[in-house]
N, C-alpha and C positions, 0 to 999 in steps of 0.2 A: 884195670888192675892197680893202679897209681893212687885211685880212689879207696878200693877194698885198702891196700897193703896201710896207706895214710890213717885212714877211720878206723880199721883195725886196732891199728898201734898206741891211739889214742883210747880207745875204748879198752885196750888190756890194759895200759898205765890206770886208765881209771877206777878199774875194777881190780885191778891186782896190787897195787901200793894201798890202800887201804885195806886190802884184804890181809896184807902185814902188820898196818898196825892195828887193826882188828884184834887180830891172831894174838899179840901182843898185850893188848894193854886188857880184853876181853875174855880173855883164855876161861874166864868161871864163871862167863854167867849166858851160857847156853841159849837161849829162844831167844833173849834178846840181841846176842851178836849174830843170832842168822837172820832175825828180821832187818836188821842193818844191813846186811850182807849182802841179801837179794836187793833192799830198796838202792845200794851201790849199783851194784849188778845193773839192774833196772835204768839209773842214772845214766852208767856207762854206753849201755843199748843203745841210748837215746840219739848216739851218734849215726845209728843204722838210719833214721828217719830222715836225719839232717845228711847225711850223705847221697839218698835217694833223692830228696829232694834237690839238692842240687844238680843231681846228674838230670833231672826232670828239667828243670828251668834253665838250666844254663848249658847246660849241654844238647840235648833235645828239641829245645824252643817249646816246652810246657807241657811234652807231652812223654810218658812212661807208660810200657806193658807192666804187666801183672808180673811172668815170670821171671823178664830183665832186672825188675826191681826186687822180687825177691831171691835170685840167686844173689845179689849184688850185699844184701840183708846178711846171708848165709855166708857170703865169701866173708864177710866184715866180722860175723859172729865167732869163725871158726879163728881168724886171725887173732880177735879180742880172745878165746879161749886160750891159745897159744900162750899169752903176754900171763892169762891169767892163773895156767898151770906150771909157770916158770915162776911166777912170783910166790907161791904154795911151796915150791921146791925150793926157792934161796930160801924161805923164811924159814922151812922144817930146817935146811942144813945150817943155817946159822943158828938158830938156837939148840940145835940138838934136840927136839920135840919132839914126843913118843906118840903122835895122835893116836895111832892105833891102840896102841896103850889107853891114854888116858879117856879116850870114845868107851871102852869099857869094860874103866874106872865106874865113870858118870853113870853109863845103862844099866850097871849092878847096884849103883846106889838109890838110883831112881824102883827100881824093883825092890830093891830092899824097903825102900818108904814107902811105897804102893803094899808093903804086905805081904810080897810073894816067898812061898811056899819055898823048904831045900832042895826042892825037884825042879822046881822052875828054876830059881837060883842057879843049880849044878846046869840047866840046861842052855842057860843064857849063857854060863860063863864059855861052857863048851863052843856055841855060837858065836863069839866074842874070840874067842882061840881063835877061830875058822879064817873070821873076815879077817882079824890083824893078819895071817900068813898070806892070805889073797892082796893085804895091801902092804905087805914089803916087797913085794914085787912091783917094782920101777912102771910096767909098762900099761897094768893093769891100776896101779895106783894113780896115774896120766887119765888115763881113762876115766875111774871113779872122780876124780878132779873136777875134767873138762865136762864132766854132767850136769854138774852144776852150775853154770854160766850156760851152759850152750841150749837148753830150752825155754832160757829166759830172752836169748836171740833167735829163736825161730820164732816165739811168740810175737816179739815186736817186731821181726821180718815180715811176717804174716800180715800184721795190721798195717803196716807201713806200707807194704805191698798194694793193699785193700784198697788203704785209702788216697795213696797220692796215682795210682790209675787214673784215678777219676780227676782231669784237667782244671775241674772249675774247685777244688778240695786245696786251699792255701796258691790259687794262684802265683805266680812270680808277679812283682811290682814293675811298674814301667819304667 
């Protein structure tokens, strides 16, 4: 648990303090701040592998199960979520940022340059009405958050899983 709680904490710092200044300095240029975003994300995870690993080698004496190692992925993943939906939250309330808003702002004007019709238009905005009231709600806006982090750590739970099972896959050194 010392492990998860540890790796966790580190992987949300990781992924949540640049997910502020992300937010911040990136706020207008759409695809290319979520491709940073997840390769963060990505980065951050990276701590599920080296945490497994160590519990394999050092704790174990070189040898880890499949599901030991990935509930351990999953405890680290949901932890790092935690860090990474609290750092979404200071950074909306300290700037006073209307995501929901400005989410669509951006998808109207993307349809408006794609060409679209005032039927699509009316129907997007309407759709756009819908999600913003689904996401000023606290508990469901938590949730739409932690989606995005948490199956980028099931994914690398998963492979980490896979691969440090197998004893002779980055052995421990003598």
């Amino acid at each position: 648990m010392k492990r998860i709680l540890g790796y966790g904490l580190i992987a949300g710092l990781i992924a949540g303090i640049p997910l502020s200044g992300m937010t911040l300095l990136m706020k207008d240029h759409g695809s290319g701040s979520m491709v940073l975003g997840y390769l963060t994300m990505l980065i951050a995870m990276s701590t599920v592998f080296i945490a497994i690993k160590r519990r394999r080698d050092i704790d174990q004496g070189g040898v880890i199960r499949f599901w030991p190692a990935f509930g351990m992925g999953l405890g680290i993943s949901l932890v790092a979520a935690v860090f990474y939906v609290a750092a979404w939250e200071i950074t909306q309330a300290m700037t006073h940022m209307d995501f929901a808003a400005d989410y669509g702002r951006a998808m109207l004007q993307q349809a408006r340059a794609r060409g679209a019709s005032a039927a699509e238009l009316g129907a997007l905005s309407a759709e756009m009405e819908g999600w913003a009231r689904i996401y000023a709600n606290p508990l469901l806006r938590w949730g739409i958050t932690a989606t995005e982090i948490l199956p980028v750590g099931l994914v690398v739970s998963l492979i980490s899983a896979a691969l440090l099972r197998n004893s002779r896959f980055m052995p421990a050194r003598a």
